[in-house]
Each structure stands twice: as C-alpha cells, then as structure tokens.
VOVOMAR-766665 format. One line per 3 residues: number of its first residue (from 1); their letters; for each residue x, y, z of C-alpha. Coordinates in Angstrom, 2 decimals. Example, Ala and Ser with C-alpha at 12.3 -4.5 7.8 and 13.67 -1.06 7.14 Angstrom:
<pts>
1> AS> 12.30:-4.50:7.80 ~ 13.67:-1.06:7.14
</pts>
This chain:
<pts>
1> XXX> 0.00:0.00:0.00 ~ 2.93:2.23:0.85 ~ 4.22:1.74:-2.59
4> XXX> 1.37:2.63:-4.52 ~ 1.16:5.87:-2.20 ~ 4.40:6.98:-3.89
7> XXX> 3.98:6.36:-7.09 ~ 0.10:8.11:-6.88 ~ -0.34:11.87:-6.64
10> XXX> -1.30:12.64:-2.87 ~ -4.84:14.11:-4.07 ~ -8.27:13.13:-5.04
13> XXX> -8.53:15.67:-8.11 ~ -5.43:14.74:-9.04 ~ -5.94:11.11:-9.07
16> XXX> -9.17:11.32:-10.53 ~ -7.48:12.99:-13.53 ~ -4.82:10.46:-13.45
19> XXX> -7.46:7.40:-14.37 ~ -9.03:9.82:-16.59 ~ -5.76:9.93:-18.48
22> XXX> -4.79:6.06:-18.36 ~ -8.45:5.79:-19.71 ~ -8.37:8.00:-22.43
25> XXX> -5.08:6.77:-23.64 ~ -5.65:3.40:-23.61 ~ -8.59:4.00:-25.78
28> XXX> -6.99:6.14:-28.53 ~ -3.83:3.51:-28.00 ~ -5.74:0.96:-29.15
31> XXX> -7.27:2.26:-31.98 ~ -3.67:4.28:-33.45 ~ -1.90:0.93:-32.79
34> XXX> -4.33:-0.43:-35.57 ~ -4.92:2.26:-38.04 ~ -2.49:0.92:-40.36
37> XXX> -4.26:-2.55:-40.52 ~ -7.80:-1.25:-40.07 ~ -7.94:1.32:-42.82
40> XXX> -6.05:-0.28:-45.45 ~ -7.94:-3.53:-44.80 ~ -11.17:-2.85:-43.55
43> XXX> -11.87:0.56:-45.18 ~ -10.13:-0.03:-48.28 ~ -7.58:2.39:-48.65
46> XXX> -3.89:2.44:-49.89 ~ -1.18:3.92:-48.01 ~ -0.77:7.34:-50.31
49> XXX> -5.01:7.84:-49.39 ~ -4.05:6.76:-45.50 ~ -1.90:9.72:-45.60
52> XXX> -3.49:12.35:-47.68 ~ -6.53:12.03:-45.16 ~ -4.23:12.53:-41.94
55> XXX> -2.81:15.38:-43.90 ~ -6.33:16.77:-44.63 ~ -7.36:16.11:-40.53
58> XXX> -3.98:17.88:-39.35 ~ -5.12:20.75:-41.48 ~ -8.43:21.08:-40.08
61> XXX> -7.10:20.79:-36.63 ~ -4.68:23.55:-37.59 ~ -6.88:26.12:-39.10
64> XXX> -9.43:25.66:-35.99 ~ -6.80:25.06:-32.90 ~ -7.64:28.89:-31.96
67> XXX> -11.14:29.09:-32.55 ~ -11.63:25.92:-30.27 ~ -9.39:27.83:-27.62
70> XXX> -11.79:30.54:-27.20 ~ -14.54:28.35:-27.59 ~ -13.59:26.95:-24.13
73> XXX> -13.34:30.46:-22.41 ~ -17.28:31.00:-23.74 ~ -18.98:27.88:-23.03
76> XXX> -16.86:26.73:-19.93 ~ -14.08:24.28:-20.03 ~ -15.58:21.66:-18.04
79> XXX> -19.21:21.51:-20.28 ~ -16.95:21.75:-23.80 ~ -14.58:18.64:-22.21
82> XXX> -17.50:16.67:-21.64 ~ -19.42:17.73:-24.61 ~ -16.16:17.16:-27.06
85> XXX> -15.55:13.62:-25.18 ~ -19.18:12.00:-25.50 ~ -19.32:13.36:-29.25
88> XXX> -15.60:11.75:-29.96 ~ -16.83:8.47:-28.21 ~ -20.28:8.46:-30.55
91> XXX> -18.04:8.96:-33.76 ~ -15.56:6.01:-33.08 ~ -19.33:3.61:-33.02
94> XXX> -19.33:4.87:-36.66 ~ -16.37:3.78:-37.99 ~ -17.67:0.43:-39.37
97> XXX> -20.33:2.48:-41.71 ~ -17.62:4.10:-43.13 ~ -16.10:3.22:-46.75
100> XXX> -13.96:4.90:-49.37 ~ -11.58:7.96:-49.28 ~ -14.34:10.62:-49.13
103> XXX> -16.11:9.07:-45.97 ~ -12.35:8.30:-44.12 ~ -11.81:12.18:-44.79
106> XXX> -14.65:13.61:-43.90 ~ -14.58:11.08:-40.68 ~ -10.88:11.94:-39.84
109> XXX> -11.86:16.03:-40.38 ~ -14.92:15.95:-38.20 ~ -12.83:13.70:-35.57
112> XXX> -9.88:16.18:-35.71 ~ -12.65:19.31:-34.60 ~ -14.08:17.35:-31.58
115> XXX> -10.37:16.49:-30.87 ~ -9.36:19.90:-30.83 ~ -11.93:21.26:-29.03
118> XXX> -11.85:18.18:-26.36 ~ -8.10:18.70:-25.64 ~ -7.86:22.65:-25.61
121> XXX> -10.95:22.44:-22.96 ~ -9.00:19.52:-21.04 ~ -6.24:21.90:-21.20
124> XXX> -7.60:24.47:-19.41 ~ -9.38:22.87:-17.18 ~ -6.34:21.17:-15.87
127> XXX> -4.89:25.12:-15.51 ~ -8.28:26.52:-13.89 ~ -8.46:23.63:-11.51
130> XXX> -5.51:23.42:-9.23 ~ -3.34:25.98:-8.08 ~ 0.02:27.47:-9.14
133> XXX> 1.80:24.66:-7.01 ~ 0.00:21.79:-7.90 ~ -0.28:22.81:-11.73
136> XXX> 2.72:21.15:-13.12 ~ 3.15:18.51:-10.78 ~ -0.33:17.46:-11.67
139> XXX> 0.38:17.40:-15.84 ~ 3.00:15.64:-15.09 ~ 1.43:12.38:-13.20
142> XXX> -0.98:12.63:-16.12 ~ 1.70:12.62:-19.04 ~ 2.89:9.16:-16.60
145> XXX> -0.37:7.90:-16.71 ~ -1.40:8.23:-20.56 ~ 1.85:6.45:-21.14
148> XXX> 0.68:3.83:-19.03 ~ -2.47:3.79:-21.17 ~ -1.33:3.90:-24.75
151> XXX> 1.02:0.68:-23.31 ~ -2.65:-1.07:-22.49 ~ -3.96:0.36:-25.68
154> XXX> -1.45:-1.35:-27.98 ~ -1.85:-4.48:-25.82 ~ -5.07:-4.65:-26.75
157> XXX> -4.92:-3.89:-30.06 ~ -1.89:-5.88:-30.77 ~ -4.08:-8.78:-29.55
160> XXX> -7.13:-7.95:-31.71 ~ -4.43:-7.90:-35.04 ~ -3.09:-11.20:-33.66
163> XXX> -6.82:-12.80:-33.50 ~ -6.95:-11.75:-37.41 ~ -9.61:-9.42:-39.31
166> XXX> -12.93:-9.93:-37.47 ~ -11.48:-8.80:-34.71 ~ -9.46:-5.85:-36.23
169> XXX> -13.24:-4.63:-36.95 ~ -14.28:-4.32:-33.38 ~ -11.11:-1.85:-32.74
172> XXX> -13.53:1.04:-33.12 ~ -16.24:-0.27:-31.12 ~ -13.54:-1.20:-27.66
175> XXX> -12.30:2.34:-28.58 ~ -16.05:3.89:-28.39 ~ -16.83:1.86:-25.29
178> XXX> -13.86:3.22:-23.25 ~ -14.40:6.41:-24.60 ~ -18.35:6.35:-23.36
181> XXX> -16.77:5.46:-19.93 ~ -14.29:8.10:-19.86 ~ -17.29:10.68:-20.99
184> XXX> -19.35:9.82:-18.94 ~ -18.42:8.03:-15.98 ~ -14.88:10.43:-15.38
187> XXX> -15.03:13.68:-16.98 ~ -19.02:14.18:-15.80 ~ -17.73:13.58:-12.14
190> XXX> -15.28:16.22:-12.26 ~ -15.36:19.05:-10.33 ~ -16.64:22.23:-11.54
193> XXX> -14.52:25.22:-12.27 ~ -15.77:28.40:-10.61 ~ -15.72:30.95:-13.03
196> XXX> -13.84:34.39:-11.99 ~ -16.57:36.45:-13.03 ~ -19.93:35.84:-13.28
199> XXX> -21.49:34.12:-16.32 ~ -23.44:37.80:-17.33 ~ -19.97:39.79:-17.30
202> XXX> -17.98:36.95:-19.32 ~ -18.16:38.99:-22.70 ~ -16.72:42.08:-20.71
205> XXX> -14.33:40.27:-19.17 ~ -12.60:38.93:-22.20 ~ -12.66:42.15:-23.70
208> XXX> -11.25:43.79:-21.26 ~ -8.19:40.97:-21.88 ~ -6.15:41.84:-24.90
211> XXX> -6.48:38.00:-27.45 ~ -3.70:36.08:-26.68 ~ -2.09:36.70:-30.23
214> XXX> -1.05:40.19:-29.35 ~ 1.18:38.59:-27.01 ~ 3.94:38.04:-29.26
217> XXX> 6.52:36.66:-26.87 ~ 3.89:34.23:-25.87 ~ 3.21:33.12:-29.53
220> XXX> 7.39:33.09:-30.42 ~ 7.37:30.60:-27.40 ~ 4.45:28.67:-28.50
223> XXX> 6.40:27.92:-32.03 ~ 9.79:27.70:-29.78 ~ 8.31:24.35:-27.60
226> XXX> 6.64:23.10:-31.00 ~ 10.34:22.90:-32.38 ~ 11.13:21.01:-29.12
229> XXX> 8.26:18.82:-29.11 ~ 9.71:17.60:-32.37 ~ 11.68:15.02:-30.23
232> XXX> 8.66:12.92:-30.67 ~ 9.81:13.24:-34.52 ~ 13.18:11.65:-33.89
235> XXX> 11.97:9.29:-31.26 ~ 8.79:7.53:-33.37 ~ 10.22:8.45:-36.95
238> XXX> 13.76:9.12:-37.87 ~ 15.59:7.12:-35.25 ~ 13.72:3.88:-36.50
241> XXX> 13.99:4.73:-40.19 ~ 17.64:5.25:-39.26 ~ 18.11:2.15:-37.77
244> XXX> 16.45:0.22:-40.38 ~ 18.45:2.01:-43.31 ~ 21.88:3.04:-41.88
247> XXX> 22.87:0.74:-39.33 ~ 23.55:-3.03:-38.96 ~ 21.45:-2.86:-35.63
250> XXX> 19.04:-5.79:-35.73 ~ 15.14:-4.60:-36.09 ~ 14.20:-6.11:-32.93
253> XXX> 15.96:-3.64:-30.96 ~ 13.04:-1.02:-31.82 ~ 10.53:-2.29:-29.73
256> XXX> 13.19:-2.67:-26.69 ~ 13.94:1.47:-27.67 ~ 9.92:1.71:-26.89
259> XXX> 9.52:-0.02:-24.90 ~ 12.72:1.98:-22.74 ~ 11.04:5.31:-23.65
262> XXX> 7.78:4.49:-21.90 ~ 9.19:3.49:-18.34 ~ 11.53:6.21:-18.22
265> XXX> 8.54:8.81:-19.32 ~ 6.10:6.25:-16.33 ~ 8.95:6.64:-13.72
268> XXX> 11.12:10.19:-14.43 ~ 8.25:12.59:-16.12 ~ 7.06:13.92:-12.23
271> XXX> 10.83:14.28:-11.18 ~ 11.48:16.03:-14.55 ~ 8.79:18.03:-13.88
274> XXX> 10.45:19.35:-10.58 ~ 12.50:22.09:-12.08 ~ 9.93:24.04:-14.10
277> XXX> 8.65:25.76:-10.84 ~ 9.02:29.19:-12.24 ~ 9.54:30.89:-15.81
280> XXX> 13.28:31.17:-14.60 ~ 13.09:26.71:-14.17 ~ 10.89:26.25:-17.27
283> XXX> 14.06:27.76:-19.06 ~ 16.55:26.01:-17.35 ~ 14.34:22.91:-18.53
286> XXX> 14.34:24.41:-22.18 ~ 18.40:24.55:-21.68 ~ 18.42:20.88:-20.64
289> XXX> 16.01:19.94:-23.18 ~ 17.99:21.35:-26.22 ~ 21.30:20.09:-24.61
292> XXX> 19.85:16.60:-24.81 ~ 19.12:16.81:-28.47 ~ 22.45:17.70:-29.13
295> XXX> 23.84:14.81:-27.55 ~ 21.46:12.87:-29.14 ~ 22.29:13.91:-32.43
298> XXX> 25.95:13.14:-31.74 ~ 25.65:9.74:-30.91 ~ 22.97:8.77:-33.11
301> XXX> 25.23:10.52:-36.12 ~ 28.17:8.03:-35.66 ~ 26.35:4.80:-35.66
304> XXX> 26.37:4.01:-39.40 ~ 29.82:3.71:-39.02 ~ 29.79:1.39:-35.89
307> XXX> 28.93:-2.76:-35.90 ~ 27.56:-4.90:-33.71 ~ 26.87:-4.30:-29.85
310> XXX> 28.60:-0.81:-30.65 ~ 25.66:0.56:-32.97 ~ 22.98:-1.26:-30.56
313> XXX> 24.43:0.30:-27.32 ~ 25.19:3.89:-29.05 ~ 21.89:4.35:-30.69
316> XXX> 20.11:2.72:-27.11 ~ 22.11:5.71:-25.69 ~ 21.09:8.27:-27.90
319> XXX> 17.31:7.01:-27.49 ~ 17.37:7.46:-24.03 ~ 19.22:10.81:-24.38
322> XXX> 16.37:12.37:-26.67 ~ 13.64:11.27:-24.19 ~ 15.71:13.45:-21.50
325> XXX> 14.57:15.77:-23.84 ~ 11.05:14.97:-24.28 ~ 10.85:14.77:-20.57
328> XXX> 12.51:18.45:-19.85 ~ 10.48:20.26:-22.95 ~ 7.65:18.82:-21.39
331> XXX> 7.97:19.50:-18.18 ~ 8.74:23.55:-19.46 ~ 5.37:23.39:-21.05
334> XXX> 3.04:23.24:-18.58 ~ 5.48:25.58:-16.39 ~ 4.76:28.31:-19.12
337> XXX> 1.06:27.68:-19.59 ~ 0.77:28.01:-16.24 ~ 3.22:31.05:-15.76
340> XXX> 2.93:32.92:-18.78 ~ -1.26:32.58:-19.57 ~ -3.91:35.90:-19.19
343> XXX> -6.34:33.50:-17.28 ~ -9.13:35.75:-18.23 ~ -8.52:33.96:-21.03
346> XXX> -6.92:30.80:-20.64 ~ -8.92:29.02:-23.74 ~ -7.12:31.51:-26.26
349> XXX> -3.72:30.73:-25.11 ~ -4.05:27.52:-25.34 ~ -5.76:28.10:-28.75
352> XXX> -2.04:30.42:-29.71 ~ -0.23:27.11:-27.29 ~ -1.14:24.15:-29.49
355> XXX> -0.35:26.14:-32.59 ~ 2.77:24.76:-31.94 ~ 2.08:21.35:-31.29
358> XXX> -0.22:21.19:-34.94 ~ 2.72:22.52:-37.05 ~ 5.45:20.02:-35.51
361> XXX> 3.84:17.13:-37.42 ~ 3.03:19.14:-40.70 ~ 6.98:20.50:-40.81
364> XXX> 9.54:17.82:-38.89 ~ 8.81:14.44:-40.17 ~ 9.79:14.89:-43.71
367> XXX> 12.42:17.89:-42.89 ~ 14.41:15.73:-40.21 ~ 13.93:12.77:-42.48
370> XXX> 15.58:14.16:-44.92 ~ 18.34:15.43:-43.40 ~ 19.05:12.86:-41.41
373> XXX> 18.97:10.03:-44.36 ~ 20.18:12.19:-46.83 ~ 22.62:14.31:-45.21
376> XXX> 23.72:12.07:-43.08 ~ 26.29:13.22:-40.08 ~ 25.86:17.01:-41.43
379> XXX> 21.65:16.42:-41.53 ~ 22.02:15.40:-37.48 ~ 24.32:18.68:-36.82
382> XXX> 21.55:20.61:-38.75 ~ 18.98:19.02:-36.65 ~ 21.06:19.69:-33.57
385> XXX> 21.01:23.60:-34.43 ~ 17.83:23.29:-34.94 ~ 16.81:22.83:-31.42
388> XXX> 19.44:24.69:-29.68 ~ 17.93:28.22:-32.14 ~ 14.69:27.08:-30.49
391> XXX> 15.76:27.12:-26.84 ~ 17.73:30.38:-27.13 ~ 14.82:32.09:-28.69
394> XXX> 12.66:30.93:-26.08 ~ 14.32:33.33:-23.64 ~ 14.09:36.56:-24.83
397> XXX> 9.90:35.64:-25.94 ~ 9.40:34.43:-22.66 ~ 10.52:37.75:-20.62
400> XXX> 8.67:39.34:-23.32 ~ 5.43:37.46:-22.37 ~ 6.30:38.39:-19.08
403> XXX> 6.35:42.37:-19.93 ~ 3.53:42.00:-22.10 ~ 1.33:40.27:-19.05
406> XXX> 2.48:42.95:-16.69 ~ 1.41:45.94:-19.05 ~ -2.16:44.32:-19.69
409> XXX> -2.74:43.84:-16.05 ~ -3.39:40.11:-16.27 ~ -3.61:38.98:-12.95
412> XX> -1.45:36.41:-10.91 ~ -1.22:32.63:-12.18
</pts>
C-alpha cells in the first residue's frame, strides 16, 4: 500500500485525472496501434489515401486550434470537455459504416474538430483547476499515466491484429466503449470550475483581456516548444527509419527502444517536472532539453559507421538521451502555460499554445527525415542547431510574455 502511495499523486482531483488519463489513452492507444491494418484492410484504402486524409485532418485541426481555444473560455471548459468527449466516443461507433476515401476524410476532419476542441478544454481545465503549485506537478502524473495507457492500448490492439480481421473490426467499437466510460463516468464527475466572473460579465471580461495573439513573446514561445516537441519526430520516426536504413542494428531492438522510452517517461516525467517551478526553471528545462538533443544527435550521427553491440548500445544511448529531452520540454510546457497565460482567457492561449504542437507534425517528419537520411552526419548537426535556435529564442519571448502580461494587467497565475 505504501508503494502505490508513492507512485500516486497525494490528491483526489489529481488522481481522478490520473485514471481519466490512463483511460483515455488506452482507448486512442488501441485504436492508433491499428490504423495501419484497419484502414487499409477494412476501409479499403492504400497507403498514399491513409496519408493524404491525416494530412487533410492535421489541417483542419490547424486552421481551428484557436477558434476551439476561445470556444472553451465561452462555453466553460468543463461543459466543452464533456461535450467534445461523448461526441468523440459516438463517432468512433461509426467507424464500421464508413467506406472509401471521401467518408475516411470527412470522418478523420470531423474527428480532428471534436479532438481539438476536447483537448484545448481539457487543457484548461487542468490550468483553472488546481493551483500554481500543484499545476505542473499534476500534468505531469498525467503525461505518466497516458503512457501507461497507450502501453494497455497497444496491448489490446496488438491482440485484436493477432486474432486476425474480425477482430481488427471491433477496434472502433472497444475504442467507443472506453471512450463512453471516460465521458461519462470520469469527466461528468469532475469538479466544476468556478468561473472568476460571473457568467453575465464573461463577454466584458474577455474584452477587457487583450487576445492572446497580441502577445507576441507568448506566440514566439508557443512555435519555440513546438520545435522542441519535435523530439517525438526523432523518437517515433527518424531514429527507427535510421536504424532500419543506416545501421547493422538488428530490427528487434526497436521495440526494446519503446519499450525503454515508456518506463523512463512512467517513472522520471514527475521528477522532470520538478525544475519548471518558475519561468526562470521552465528555461533552465528548455536549456536541458535542447542540450539533450544535441547529444542525441551526436551519438545517433556516428552509428552508421559502428557494428555490432557498438551501434545497438550507441543508438540505445542516444534514445534514451532524446527522451531526457522529451521529458525536460515537457515539463517547461506546462510551467509556461501556467506562468505565462492571461487566465481571463486561458482558452485563447491555449488556442495560440497548441499552434505549436499542430505545425510540428506538418513541418519535422519529412524535414528531419531528410536530413538525417540524406545528409547524413551534417543532416544530425543541422537538426542539432535546430533545437538549440529554439531554446535560445525561447528566452528573450518568454521575458517578453512576461512584460507584455504585466502591461495588460493580467492577474497572478
């Protein structure tokens, strides 16, 4: 009992938001870990139309990441969350209707708005709720716990594609059924947020807060912790493809290099999380995070020249260096949404916020695979760069969010 007292967070709220998130992930685990099989096999489509309509969805959730933001500070984060979950959960019960390239686009678009909407609201809830102290400690158990759940998710699914295609079909309809739980048996039972002002005065209260895009130092750092986040770029993309292509490492050693990420982000993401206690640790996290992708990059670089237990130890090493560096850049985040949001209008920063987070995955995957495969040891310097501009510009835009805060009269976090 003792252990499970340490490795829980010491509230209710906080572990009520914890099984939300092992919930939540293990549903959307399961169905991602299928996707491949399920829509190629059971929709009918070939890779190219797998892609285009992921590139079509990241569009959508791109063009209406800010509009979804302030959505949240109108209708109330809490009723949007729960609104945005239940409609998510309906639209995975769908999924066997649906046929061709026109229906899997239109599904993935509409899915993309309800995701947007659903995680901006969660996102600002989980600032509203608890206080300054407990803000980051409290995103950080969570980040542990959806790891946790997208492990259980691909569990599952890997045991639905081992069972063969009739049960690859019922993917969706697991998916849907945890969702419905997590809608409406989790999020419902949430507390409220009390609103700051009363519902009548809401329209003059965000007025009277300047929209969070006039903050420019706020929306420089929003792009600077996208570039960051694009560790998730080399740790699911280019280090595999790298592996495969330019080393002699054996395949298997991929899911041992996943496997590795997910325990240290389960057992190291609250102490990471530690140091971003102020604007002045959320850059001293951004300095450790960009540090770690340089040494990444440098020991990664030098493997397609090594053999054996060399290349599987080095590029092990480099793995675990780069999620030092998804650990740190995340921890930073939620130090700066916490630190560095108007919350009179906490729904439009994190509209500006996951700006960030939608371009990574439009941008990184083809740039760093390029440079990395093609380039070569000169690709993984660029790369390095790359990151290390990011956390240096995140300095100066983060006092500058800071000033800009202080001159609109925003009040404390």
């Amino acid at each position: 009992m003792q252990g499970w007292r340490r490795i829980l967070p010491p509230t209710v709220l906080e572990r009520d938001l914890v099984y939300q998130s092992v919930l939540s992930a293990f549903a959307t685990g399961t169905f991602l870990t299928g996707t491949a099989v399920y829509f190629t096999q059971v929709v009918g489509l070939t890779g190219a139309q797998v892609g285009l309509g992921m590139s079509v969805a990241a569009l959508v959730a791109l063009v209406l990441q800010i509009p979804m933001g302030r959505l949240a500070d109108r209708m109330g984060a809490k009723p949007l969350w729960v609104l945005s979950a239940a409609v998510e959960a309906a639209l995975y019960f769908v999924w066997p209707f649906i046929g061709g390239l026109v229906g899997y686009i239109a599904m993935l678009s509409v899915l993309a708005v309800f995701e947007s909407a659903g995680r901006n609201a969660r996102n600002v809830y989980r600032l509203a709720v608890f206080s300054r102290e407990q803000r980051v400690r409290s995103m950080a158990y969570q980040r542990a716990a959806r790891n946790v759940g997208y492990t259980l998710g691909a569990g599952a699914s890997g045991v639905a594609l081992g069972l063969g295609l009739s049960a690859v079909k019922l993917i969706p309809l697991l998916t849907g059924a945890l969702l419905v739980i997590n809608a409406i048996q989790v999020i419902t039972r949430l507390p409220a947020i009390e609103r700051p002002v009363p519902t009548a005065t809401i329209e003059d209260a965000l007025e009277a807060a300047p929209a969070a895009w006039r903050n420019r130092g706020f929306v420089a750092l929003a792009m600077g912790n996208g570039v960051l986040a694009s560790n998730q770029v080399l740790l699911n993309v280019v280090v595999p493809l790298w592996l495969v292509s330019r080393t002699d490492a054996p395949h298997t050693l991929l899911a041992w290099l996943f496997g590795t990420n997910t325990v240290l982000a389960v057992l190291l993401q609250v102490r990471a999380s530690r140091v971003a206690d102020s604007v002045n640790g959320c850059l001293r996290a951004v300095r450790w995070s960009g540090w770690a992708f340089v040494i990444s990059c440098a020991i990664i670089a030098v493997t397609h020249q090594t053999v054996g237990w060399v290349s599987i130890l080095l590029i092990w090493a480099g793995h675990v260096t780069i999620t030092g560096a998804e650990l740190w850049q995340s921890a930073a985040d939620w130090g700066f949404t916490s630190e560095l949001s108007d919350h009179r209008r906490l729904g439009d920063y994190q509209g500006i916020w996951g700006l960030g987070y939608q371009i990574e995955p439009i941008i990184f995957p083809a740039l760093y695979t390029f440079l990395a495969l093609q380039w070569g040891t000169v690709g993984w310097a660029v790369i390095a760069v790359i990151a290390v501009a990011a956390a240096a510009a995140m300095h100066p835009a983060a006092r500058a969010a800071q000033r800009h805060l202080v001159a609109v009269g925003a009040p404390a976090p």
